[in-house]
Backbone and ligand atoms as CSV (ligand in chain L), in Angstrom:
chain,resi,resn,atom,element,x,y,z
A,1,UNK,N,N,15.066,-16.858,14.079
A,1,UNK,CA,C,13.620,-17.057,14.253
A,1,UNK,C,C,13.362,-17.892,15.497
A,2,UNK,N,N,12.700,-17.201,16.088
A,2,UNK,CA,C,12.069,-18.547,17.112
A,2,UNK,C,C,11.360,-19.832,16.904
A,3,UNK,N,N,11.183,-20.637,18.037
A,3,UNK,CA,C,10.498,-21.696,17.327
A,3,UNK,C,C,9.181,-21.545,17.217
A,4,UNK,N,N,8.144,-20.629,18.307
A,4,UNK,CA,C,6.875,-20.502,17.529
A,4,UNK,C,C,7.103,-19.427,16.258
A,5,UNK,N,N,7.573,-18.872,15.853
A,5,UNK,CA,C,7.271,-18.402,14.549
A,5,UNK,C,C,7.374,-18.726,13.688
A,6,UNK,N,N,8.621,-20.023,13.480
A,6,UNK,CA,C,8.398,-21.076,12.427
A,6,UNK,C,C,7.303,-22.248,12.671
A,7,UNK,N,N,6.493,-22.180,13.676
A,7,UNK,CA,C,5.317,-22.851,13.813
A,7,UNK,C,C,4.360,-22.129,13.018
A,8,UNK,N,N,4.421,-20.774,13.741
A,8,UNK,CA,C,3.294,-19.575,12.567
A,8,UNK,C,C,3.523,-19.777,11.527
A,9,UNK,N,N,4.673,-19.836,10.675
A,9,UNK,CA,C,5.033,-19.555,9.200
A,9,UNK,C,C,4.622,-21.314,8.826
A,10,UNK,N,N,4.550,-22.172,9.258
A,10,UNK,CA,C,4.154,-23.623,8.581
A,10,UNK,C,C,2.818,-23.912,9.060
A,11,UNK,N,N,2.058,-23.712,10.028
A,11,UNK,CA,C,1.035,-23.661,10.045
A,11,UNK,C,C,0.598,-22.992,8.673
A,12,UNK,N,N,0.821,-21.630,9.144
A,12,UNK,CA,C,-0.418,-20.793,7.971
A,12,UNK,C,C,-0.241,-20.672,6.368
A,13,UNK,N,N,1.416,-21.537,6.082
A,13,UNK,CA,C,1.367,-21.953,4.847
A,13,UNK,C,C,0.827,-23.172,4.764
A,14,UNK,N,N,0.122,-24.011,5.164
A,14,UNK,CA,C,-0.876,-24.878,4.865
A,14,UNK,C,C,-1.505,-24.514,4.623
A,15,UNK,N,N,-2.348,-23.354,5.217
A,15,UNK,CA,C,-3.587,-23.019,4.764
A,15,UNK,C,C,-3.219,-22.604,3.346
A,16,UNK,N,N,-2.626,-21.838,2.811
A,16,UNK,CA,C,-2.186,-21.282,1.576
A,16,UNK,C,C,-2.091,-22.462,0.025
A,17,UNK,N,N,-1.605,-23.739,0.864
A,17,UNK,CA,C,-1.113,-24.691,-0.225
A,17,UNK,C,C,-2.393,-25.293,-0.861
A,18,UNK,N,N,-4.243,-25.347,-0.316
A,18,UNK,CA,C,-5.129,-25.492,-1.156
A,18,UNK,C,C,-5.189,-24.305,-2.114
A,19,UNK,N,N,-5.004,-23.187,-2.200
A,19,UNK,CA,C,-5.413,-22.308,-2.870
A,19,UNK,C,C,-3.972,-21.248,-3.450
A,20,UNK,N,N,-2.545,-22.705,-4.135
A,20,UNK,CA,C,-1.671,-21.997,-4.195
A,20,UNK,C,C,-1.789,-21.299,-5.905
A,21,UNK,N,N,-2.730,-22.169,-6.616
A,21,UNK,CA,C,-2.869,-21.503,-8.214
A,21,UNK,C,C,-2.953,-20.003,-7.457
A,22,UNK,N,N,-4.213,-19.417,-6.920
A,22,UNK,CA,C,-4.476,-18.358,-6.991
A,22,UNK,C,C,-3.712,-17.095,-5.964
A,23,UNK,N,N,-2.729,-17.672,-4.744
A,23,UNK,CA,C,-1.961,-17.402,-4.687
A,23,UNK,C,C,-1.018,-16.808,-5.479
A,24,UNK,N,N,-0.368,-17.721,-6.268
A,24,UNK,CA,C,0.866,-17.329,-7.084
A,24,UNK,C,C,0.489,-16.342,-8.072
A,25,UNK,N,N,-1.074,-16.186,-8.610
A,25,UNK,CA,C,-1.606,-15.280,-9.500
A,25,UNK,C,C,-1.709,-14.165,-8.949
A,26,UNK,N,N,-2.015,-13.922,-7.714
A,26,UNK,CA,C,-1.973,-12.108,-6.726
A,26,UNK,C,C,-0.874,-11.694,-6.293
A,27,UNK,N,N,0.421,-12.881,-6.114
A,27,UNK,CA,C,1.853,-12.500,-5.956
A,27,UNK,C,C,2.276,-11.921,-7.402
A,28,UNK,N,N,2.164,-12.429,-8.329
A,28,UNK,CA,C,2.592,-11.704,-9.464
A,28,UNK,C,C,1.808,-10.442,-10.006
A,29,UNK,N,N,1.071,-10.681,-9.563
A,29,UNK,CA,C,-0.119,-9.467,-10.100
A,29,UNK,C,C,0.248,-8.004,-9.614
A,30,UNK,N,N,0.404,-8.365,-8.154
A,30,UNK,CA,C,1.001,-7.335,-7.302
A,30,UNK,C,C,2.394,-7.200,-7.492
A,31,UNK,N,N,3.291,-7.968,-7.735
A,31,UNK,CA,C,5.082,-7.719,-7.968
A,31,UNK,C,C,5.060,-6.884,-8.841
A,32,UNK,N,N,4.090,-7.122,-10.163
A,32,UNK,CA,C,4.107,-6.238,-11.099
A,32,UNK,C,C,3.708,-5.147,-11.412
A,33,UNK,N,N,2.852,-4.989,-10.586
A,33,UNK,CA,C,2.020,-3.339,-10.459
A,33,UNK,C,C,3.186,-2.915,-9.397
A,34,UNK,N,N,3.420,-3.214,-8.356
A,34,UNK,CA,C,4.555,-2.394,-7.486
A,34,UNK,C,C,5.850,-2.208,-7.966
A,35,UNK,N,N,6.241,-3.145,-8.366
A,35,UNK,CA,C,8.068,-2.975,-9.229
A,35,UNK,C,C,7.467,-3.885,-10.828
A,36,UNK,N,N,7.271,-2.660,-11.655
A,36,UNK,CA,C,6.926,-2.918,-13.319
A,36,UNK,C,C,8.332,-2.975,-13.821
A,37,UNK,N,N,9.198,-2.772,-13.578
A,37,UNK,CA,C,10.826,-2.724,-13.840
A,37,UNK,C,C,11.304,-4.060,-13.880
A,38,UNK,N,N,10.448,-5.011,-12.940
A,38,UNK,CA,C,10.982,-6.734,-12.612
A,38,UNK,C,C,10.280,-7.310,-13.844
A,39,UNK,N,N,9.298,-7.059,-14.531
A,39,UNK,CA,C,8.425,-7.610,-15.352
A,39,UNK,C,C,9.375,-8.256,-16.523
A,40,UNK,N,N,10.176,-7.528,-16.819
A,40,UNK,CA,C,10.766,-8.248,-18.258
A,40,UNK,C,C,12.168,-9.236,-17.854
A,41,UNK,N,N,12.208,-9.659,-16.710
A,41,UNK,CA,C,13.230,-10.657,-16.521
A,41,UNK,C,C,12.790,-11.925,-15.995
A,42,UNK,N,N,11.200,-11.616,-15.994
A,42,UNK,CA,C,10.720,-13.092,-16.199
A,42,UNK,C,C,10.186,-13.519,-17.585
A,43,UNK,N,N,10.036,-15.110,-17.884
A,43,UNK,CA,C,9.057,-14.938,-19.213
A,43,UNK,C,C,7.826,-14.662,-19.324
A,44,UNK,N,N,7.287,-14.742,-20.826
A,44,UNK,CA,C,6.206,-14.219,-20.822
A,44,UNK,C,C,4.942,-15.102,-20.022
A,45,UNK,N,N,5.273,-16.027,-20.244
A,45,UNK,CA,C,4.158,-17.213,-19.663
A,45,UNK,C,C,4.976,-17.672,-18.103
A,46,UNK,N,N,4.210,-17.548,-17.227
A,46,UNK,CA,C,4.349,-16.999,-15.904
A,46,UNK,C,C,4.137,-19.124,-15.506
A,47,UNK,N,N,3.494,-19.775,-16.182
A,47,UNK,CA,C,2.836,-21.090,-15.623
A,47,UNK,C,C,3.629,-21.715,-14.623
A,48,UNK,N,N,5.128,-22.105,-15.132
A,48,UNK,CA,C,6.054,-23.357,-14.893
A,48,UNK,C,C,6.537,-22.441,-13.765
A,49,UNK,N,N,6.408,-20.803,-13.547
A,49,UNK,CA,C,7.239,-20.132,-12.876
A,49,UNK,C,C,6.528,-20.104,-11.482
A,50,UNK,N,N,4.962,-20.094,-11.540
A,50,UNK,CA,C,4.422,-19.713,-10.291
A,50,UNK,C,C,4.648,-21.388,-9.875
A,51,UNK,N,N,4.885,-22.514,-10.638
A,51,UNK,CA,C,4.631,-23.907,-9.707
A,51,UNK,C,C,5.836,-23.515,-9.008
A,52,UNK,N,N,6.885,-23.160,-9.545
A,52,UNK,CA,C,8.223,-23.614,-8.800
A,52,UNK,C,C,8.155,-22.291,-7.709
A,53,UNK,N,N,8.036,-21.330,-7.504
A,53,UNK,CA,C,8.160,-20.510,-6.515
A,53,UNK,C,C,7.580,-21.277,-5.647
A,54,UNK,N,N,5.991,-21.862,-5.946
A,54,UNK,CA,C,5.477,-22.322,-4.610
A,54,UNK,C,C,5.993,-23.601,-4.063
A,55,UNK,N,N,6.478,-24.402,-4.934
A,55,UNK,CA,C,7.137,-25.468,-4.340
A,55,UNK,C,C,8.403,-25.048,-3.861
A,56,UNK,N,N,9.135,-24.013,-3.882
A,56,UNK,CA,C,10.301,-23.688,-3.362
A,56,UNK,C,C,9.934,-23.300,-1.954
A,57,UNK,N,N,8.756,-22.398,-2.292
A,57,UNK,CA,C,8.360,-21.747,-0.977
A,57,UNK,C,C,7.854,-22.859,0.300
A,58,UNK,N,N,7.323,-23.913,-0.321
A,58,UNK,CA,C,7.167,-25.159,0.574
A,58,UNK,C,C,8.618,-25.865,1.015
A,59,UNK,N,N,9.252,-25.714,0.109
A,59,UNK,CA,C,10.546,-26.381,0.685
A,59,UNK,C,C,11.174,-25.625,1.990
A,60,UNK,N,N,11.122,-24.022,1.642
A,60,UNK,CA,C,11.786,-23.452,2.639
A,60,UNK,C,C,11.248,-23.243,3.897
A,61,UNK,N,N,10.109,-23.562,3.801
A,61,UNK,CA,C,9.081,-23.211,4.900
A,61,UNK,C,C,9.198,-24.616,5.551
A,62,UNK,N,N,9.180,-25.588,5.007
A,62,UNK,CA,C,9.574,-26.666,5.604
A,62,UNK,C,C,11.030,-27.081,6.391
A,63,UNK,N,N,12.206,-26.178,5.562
A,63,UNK,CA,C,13.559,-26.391,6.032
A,63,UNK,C,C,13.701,-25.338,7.495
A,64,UNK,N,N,12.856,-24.623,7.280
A,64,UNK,CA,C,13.095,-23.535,8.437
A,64,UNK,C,C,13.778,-24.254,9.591
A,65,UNK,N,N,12.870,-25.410,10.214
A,65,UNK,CA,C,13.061,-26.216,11.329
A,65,UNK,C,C,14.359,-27.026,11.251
A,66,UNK,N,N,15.161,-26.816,10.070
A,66,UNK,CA,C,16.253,-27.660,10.097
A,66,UNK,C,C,17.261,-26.256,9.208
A,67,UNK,N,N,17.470,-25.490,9.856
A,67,UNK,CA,C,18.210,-23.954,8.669
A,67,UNK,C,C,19.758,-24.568,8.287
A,68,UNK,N,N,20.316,-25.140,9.166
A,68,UNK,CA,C,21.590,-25.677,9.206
A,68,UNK,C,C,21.922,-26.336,7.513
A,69,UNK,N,N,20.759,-27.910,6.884
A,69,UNK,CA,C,20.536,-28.063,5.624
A,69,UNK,C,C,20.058,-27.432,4.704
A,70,UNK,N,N,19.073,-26.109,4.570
A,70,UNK,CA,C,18.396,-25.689,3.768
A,70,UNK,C,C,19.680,-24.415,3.542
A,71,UNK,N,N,20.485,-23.780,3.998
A,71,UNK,CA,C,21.416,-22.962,3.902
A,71,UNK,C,C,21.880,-22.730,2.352
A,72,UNK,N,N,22.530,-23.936,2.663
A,72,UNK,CA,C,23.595,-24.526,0.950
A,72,UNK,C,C,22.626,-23.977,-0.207
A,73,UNK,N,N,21.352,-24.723,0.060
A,73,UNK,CA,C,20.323,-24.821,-1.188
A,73,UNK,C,C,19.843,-22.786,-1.324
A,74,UNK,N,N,19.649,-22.310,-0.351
A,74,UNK,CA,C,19.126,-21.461,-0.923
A,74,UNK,C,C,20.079,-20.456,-1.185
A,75,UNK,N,N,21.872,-20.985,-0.436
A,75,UNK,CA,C,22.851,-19.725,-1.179
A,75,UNK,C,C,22.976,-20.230,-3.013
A,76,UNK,N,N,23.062,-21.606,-3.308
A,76,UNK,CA,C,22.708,-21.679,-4.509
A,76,UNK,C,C,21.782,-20.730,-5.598
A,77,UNK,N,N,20.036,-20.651,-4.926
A,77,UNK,CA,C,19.736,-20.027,-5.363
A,77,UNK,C,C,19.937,-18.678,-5.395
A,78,UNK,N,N,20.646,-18.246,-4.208
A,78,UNK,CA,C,20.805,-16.586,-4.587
A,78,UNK,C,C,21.282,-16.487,-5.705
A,79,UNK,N,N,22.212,-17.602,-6.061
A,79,UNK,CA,C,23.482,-17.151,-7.032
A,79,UNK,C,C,22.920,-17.167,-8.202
A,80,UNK,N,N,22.050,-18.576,-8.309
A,80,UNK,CA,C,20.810,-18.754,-9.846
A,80,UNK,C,C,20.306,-17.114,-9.905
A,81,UNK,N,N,19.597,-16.281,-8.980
A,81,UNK,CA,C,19.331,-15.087,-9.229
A,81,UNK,C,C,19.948,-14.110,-9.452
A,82,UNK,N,N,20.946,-13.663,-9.187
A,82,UNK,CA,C,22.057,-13.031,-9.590
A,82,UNK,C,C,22.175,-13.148,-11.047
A,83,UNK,N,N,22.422,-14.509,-11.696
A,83,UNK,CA,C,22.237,-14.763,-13.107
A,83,UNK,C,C,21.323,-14.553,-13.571
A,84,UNK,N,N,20.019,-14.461,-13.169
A,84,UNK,CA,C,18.979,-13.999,-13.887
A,84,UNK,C,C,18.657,-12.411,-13.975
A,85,UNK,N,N,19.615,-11.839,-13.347
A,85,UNK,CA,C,19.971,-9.950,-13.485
A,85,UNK,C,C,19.352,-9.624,-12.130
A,86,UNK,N,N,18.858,-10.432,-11.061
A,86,UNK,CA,C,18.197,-9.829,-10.031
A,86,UNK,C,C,19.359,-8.919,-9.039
A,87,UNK,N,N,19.138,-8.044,-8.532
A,87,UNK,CA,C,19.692,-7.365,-7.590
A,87,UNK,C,C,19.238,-7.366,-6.193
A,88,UNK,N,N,19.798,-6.710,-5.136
A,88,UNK,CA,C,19.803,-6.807,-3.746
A,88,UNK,C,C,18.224,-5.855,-3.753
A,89,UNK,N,N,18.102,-4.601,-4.665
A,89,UNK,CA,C,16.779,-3.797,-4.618
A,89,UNK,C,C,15.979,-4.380,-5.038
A,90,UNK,N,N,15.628,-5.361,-5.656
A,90,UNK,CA,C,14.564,-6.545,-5.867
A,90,UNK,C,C,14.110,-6.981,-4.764
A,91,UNK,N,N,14.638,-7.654,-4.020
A,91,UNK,CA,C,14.306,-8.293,-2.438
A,91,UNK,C,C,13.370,-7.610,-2.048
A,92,UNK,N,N,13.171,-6.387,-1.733
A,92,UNK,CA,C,12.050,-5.329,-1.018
A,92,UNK,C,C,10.603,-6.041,-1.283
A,93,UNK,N,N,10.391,-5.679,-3.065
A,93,UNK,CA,C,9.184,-5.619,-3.520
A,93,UNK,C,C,8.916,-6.757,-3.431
A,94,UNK,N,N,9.554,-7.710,-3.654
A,94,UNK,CA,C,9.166,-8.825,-3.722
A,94,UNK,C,C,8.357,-9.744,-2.225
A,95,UNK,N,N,9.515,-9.058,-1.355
A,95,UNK,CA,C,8.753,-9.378,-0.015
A,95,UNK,C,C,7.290,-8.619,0.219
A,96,UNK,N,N,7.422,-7.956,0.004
A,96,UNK,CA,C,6.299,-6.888,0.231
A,96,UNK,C,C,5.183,-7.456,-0.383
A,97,UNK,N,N,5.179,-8.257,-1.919
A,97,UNK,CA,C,4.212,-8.520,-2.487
A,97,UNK,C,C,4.001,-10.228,-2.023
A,98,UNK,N,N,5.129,-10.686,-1.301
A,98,UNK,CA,C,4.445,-12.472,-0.959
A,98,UNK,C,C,3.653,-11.856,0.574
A,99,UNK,N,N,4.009,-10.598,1.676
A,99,UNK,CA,C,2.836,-10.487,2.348
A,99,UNK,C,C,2.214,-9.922,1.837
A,100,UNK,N,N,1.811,-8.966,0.977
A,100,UNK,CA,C,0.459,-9.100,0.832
A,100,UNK,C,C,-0.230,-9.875,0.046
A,101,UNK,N,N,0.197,-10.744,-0.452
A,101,UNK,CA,C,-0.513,-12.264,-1.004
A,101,UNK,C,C,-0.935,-12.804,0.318
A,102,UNK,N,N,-0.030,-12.885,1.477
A,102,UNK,CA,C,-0.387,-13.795,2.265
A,102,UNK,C,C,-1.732,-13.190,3.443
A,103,UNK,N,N,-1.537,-11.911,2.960
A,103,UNK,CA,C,-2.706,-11.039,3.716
A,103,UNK,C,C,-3.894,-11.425,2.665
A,104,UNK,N,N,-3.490,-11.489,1.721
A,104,UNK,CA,C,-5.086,-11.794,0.868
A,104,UNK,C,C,-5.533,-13.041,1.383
A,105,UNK,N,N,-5.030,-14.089,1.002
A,105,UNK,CA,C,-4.604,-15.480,1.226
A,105,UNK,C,C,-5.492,-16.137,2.449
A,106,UNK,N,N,-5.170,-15.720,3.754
A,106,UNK,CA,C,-4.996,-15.889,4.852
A,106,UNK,C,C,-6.225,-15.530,5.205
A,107,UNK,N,N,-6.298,-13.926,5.305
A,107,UNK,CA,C,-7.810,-13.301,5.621
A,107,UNK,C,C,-7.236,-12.962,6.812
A,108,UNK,N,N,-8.296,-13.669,7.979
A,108,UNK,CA,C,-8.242,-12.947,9.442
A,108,UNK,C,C,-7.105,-13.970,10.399
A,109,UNK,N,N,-6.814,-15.306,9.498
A,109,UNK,CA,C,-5.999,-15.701,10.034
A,109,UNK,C,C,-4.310,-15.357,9.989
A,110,UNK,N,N,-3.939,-14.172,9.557
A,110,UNK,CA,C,-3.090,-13.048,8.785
A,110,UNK,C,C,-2.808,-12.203,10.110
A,111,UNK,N,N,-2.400,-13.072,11.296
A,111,UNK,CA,C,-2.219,-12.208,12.687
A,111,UNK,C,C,-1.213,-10.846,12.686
A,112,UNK,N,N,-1.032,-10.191,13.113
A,112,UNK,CA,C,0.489,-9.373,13.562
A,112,UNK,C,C,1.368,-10.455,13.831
A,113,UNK,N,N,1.324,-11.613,14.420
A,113,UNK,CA,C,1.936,-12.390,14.992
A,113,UNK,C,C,2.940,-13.124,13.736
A,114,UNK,N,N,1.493,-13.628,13.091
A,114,UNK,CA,C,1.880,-14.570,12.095
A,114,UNK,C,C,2.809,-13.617,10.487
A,115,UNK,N,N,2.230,-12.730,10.363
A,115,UNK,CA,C,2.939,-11.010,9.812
A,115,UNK,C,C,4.277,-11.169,10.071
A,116,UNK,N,N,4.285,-11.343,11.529
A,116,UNK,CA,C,6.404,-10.754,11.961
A,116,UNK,C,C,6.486,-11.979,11.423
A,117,UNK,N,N,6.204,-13.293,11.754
A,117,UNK,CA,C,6.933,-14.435,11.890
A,117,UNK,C,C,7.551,-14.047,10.277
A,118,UNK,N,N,6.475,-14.362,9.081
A,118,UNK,CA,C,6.449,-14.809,7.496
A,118,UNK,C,C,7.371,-13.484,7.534
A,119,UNK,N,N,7.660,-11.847,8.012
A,119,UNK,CA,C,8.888,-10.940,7.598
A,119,UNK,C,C,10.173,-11.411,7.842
A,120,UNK,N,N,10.176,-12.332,9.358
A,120,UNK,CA,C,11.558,-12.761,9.546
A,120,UNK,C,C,12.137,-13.770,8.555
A,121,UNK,N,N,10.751,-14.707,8.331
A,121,UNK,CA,C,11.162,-15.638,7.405
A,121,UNK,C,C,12.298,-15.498,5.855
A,122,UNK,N,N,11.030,-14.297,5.500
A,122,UNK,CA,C,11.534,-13.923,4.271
A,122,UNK,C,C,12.717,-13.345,4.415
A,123,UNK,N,N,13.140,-12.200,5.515
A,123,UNK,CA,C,14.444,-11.716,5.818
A,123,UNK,C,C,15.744,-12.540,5.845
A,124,UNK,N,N,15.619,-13.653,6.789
A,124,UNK,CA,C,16.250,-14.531,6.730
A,124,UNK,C,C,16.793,-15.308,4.692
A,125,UNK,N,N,15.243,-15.636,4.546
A,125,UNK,CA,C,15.728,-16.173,3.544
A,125,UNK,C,C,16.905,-15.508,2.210
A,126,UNK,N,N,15.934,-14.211,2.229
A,126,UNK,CA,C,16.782,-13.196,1.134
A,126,UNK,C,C,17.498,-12.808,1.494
A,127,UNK,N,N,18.369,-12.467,2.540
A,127,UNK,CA,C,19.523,-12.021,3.109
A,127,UNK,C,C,20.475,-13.455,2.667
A,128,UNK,N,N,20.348,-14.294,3.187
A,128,UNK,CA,C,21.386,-15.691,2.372
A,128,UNK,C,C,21.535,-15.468,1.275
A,129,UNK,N,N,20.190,-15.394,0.366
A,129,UNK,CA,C,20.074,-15.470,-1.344
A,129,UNK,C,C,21.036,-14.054,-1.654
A,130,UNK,N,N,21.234,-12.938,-0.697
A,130,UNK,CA,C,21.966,-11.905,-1.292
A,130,UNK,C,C,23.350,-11.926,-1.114
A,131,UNK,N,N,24.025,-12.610,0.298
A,131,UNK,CA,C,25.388,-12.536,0.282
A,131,UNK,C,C,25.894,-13.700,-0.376
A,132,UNK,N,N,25.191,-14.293,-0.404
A,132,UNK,CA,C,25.683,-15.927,-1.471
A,132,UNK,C,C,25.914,-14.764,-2.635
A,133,UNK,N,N,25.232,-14.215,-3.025
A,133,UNK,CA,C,25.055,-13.554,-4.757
A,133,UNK,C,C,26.056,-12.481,-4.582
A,134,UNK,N,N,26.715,-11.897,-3.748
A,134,UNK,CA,C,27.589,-10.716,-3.895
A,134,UNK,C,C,28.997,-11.708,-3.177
A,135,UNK,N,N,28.880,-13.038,-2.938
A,135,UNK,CA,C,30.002,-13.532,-2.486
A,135,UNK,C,C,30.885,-13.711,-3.847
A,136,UNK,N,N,32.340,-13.145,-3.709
A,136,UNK,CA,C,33.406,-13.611,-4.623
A,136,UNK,C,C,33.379,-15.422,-4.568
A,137,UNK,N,N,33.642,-15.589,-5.578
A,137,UNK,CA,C,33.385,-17.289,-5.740
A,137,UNK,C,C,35.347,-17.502,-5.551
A,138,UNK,N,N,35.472,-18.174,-4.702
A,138,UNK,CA,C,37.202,-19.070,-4.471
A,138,UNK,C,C,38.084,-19.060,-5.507
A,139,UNK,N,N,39.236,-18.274,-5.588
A,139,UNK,CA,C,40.248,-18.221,-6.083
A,139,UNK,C,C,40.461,-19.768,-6.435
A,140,UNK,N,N,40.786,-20.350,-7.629
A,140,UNK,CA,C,41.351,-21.394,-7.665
A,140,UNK,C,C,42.546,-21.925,-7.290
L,1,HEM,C1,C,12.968,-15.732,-0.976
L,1,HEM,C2,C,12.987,-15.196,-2.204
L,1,HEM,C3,C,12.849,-15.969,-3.511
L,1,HEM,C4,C,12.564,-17.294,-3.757
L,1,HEM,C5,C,12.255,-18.405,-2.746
L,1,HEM,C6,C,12.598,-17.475,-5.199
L,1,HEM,C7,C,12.393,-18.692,-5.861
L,1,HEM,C8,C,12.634,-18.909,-7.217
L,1,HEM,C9,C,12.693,-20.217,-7.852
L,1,HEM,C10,C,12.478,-21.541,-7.147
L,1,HEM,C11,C,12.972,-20.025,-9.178
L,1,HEM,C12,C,13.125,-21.135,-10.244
L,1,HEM,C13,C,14.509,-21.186,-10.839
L,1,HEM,C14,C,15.613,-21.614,-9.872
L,1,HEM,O1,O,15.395,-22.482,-8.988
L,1,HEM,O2,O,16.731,-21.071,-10.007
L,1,HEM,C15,C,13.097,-18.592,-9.373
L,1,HEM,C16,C,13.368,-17.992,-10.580
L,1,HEM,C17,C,13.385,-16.621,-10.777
L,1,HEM,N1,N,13.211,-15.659,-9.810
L,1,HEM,FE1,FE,13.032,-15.958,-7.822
L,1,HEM,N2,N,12.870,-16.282,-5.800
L,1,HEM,C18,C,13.022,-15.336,-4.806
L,1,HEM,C19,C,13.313,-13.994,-4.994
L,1,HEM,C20,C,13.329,-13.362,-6.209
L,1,HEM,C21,C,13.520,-11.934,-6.388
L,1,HEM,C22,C,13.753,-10.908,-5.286
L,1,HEM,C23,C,13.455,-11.690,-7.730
L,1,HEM,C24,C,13.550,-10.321,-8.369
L,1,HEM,C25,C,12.672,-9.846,-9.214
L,1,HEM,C26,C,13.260,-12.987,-8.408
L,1,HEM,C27,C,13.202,-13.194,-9.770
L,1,HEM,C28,C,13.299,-14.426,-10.399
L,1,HEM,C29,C,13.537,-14.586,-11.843
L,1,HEM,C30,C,13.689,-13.466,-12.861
L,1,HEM,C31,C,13.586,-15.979,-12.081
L,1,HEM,C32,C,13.844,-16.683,-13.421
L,1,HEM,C33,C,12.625,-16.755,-14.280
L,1,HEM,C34,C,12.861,-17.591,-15.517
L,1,HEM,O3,O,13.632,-17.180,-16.366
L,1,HEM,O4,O,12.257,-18.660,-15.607
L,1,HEM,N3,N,13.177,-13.962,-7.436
L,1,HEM,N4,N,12.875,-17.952,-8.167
């Protein structure tokens, strides 16, 4: 990523973090109408789940500028997902549905610009979360 596009991607998740309840309610809304197949490997009560995505999503959006530390943490989480039955064909929809949250979200401040930046972001991110998760764990 370059460095203005992790400027784009933390800028315009500020704007996002007043209005992350309703955020996290059109990301799921939409995950689930596009991939209905993901629906039953979360629980039923979505509450505790949308805080922590968005505080994750603040973390990473924040680590961007430092990728070197945030690495470790998010091959961890690939691996937490892996355990939760997620697969590498998950990644798609899921991206697909945090931009268009962030196209709702955003409005006109939702550039092409700011678009590539938040795809690389996410690319970046889920590409770690996937080879962490298909990495053989060390022979003892
Ligand atoms: C950049 C991508 C993603 C981020 C930042 C993210 C973030 C998180 C976080 C922070 C948690 C809380 C639990 C933990 O920390 O281990 C979580 C849980 C979970 N995520 Fe993700 N996630 C991502 C991608 C995905 C994808 C692609 C799927 C596939 C459908 C998925 C499905 C789940 C499920 C099923 C849980 C567990 C729900 C539960 O039992 O409480 N996530 N995710």
């Amino acid at each position: 990523m370059t460095p203005q596009q992790i400027d784009l991607v933390q800028t315009s998740f500020k704007k996002v973090v007043p209005i992350a309840g309703t955020a996290a309610d059109l990301f799921y809304g939409r995950l689930f109408e596009i991939a209905p197949q993901v629906r039953s490997m979360f629980p039923d009560d979505l509450a505790d789940q949308k805080k922590k995505l968005m505080a994750m999503l603040g973390t990473a959006v924040a680590g961007l500028s430092h990728l070197d530390t945030l690495v470790p943490a998010v091959q961890a989480l690939g691996r937490r997902h892996a355990g939760y039955g997620v697969k590498a064909q998950h990644y798609a929809p899921v991206g697909s549905a945090l931009l268009w949250t962030l196209e709702k979200g955003l409005g006109e401040a939702f550039t092409p610009e700011v678009k590539d930046a938040w795809a690389t972001a996410y690319i970046v991110l889920s590409t770690t979360m996937m080879n962490a998760a298909t990495e053989k764990p060390m022979a003892a």
